[in-house]
N, C-alpha and C positions, 0 to 999 in steps of 0.2 A: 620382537622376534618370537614366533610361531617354538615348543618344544621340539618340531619335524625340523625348523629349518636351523635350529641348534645342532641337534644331531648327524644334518647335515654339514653342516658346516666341519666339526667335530670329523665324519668320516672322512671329507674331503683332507683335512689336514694329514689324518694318518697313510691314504693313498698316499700323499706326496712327500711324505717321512719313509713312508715303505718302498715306493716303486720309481720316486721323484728323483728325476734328472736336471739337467739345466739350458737352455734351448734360448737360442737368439733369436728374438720377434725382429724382422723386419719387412717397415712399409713400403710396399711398390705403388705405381701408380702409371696410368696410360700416359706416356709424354705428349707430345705436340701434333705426333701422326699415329695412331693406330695399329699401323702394321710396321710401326719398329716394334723396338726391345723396351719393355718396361722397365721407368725413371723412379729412381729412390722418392718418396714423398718425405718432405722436406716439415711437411705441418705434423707430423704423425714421428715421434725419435723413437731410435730404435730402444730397444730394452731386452735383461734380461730376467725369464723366469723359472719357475719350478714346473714340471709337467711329469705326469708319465707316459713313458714310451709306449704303444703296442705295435708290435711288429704285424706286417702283412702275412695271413694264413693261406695253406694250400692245404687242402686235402682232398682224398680220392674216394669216392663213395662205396658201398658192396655192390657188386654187380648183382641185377638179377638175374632168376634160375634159366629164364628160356634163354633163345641165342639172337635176338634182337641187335641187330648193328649198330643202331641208333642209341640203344642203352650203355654201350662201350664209347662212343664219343662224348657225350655229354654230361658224362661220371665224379665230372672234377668241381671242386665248391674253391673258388678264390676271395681274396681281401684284401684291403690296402692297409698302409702304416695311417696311425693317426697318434694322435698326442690327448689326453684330455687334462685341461687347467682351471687350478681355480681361479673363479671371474676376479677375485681379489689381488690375485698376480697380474690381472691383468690393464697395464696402463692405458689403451684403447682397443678395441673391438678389432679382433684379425678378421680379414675377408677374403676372398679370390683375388689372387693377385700375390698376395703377402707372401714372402717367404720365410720359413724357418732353418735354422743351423743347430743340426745335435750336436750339443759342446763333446758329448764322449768318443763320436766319433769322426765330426769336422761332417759330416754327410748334408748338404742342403735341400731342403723339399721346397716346395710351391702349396700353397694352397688354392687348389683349382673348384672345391663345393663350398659351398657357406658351411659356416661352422654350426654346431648345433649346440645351442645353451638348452643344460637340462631343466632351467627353471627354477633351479634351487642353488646350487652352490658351483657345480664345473658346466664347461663347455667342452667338447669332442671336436675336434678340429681336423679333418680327414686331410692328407697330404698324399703328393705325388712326386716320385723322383726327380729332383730338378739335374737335369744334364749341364753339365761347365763345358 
């Protein structure tokens, strides 16, 4: 092990000391027909682990000086919630499909992008409100 991917490793632990929640991984999987409801996968158990939470941002930018219409509709910078884990927490690879459950506040997401491994120690795992 590389001294970068110590100190890696190292800061990953303190994120999830500092900002570490506890979150239900589970596996979905396309059943028998496609345009049902995705079927718990059965090869893949659920698990749980430590993450940090980031909440979805909103903000609104400065307008500029002239009186442009177009500059006042498209003013707004949005984000989604996402989680990033360390790959060590992690008992198999989440993908599209997969849902997760924030233990603090029962809320269920979907993972609808690939997740993105930083290559070193966590992965960013972008999630979308899942509706009950």
């Amino acid at each position: 092990m590389t001294p970068f991917e110590r100190a890696a490793a190292k800061a990953s632990r303190a994120i999830d000391r500092v900002h570490g929640e506890t979150f239900l991984f589970e596996a979905f999987t396309v059943g028998a027909d496609v345009d049902l409801p995705k079927v718990a996968d059965p090869s893949r158990p659920s698990f749980m682990a430590v993450a940090a939470w980031h909440n979805a941002t909103s903000s609104i930018t400065p307008k500029a000086r002239g009186s442009v219409q177009d500059d006042n509709a498209h003013a707004w910078t949005l984000g989604q919630p996402f989680v990033t884990v360390n790959d060590a927490g992690l008992q198999w690879r989440p993908r599209p499909g997969d849902r997760i459950t924030r233990a603090k506040t029962g809320a269920v997401y979907e993972i609808t992008k690939p997740p993105r491994p930083d290559g070193v120690a966590r992965t960013t795992i972008p999630l979308t409100d899942r509706k009950r």
